[in-house]
Each structure stands twice: as C-alpha cells, then as structure tokens.
C-alpha positions in Angstrom: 0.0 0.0 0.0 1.4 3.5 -0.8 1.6 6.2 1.4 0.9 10.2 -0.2 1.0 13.4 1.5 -1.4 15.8 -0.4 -1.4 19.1 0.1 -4.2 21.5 -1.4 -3.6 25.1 -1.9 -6.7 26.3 -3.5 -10.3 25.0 -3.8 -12.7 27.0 -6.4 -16.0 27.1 -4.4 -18.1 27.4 -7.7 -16.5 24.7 -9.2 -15.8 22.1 -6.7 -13.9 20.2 -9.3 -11.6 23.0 -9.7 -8.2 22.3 -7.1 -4.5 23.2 -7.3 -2.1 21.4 -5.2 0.8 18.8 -5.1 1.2 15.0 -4.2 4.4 13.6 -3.0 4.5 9.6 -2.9 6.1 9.0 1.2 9.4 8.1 0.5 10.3 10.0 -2.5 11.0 13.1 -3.3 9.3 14.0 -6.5 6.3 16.1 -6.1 3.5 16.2 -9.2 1.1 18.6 -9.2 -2.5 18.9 -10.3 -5.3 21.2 -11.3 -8.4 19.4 -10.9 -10.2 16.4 -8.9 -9.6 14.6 -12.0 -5.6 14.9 -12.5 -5.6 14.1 -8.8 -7.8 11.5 -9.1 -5.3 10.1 -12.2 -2.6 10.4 -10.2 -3.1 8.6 -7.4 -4.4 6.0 -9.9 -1.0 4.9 -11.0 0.8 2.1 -10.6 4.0 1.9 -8.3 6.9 2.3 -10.6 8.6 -0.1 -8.7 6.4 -3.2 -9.0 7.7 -5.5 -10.4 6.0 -6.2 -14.0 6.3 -9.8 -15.8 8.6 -9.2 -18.2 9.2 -13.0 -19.4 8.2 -13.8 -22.9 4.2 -15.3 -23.5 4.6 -18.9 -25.0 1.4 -19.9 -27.6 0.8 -23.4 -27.2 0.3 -25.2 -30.6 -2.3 -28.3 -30.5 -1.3 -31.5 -31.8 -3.8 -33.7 -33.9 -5.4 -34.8 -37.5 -5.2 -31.7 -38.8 -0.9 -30.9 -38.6 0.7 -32.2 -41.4 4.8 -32.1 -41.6 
C-alpha cells in the first residue's frame, strides 16, 4: 500500500472540481502537481513504478492432432 501526502492550496467554491495542489508519494522526493479532482484522481491511480511487472516472454501453445501435417 502506498503512502501520499497531499497538500491542497486552493479549492474554487463554484466549481468544486476546480483544485491546485501537489502529491508527493512517502518516501520519495518528487512532487506532481495537479489542477483538478480529476488529475488528482489520475494520479493517485498509477501504478508503483517499482512493481515488479512480468517481463518474461508469453509462450502460444500449438495443439497436436489430425489436422498438422509435416
């Protein structure tokens, strides 16, 4: 589970989806900003860069039967 520490700076009370702020994963030091509930929404979203990802080859298993001739 990740840890983020978000801090908001400004909230447009007509639009509610209007926000500026930052997000900073804990533990790292990059800090992404956003403009609206979506982009933080999007951001927070995101996989971990660094999970680990399957990166070995997919193998397509070719039936055997009547119909392969060699």
């Amino acid at each position: 589970m990740e840890s983020y520490i978000v801090r908001l700076y400004r909230r447009d009370t007509e639009q509610a989806g209007n926000l500026v702020g930052l997000v900073e994963t804990v533990g790292q030091e990059q800090q992404r900003p956003f403009h609206t509930a979506d982009e933080l929404v999007a951001i927070l979203s995101e996989p971990h860069p660094h999970q680990v990802r399957n990166t070995q080859p997919v193998l397509k298993i070719i039936g055997t039967g009547k119909g392969n001739t060699r």
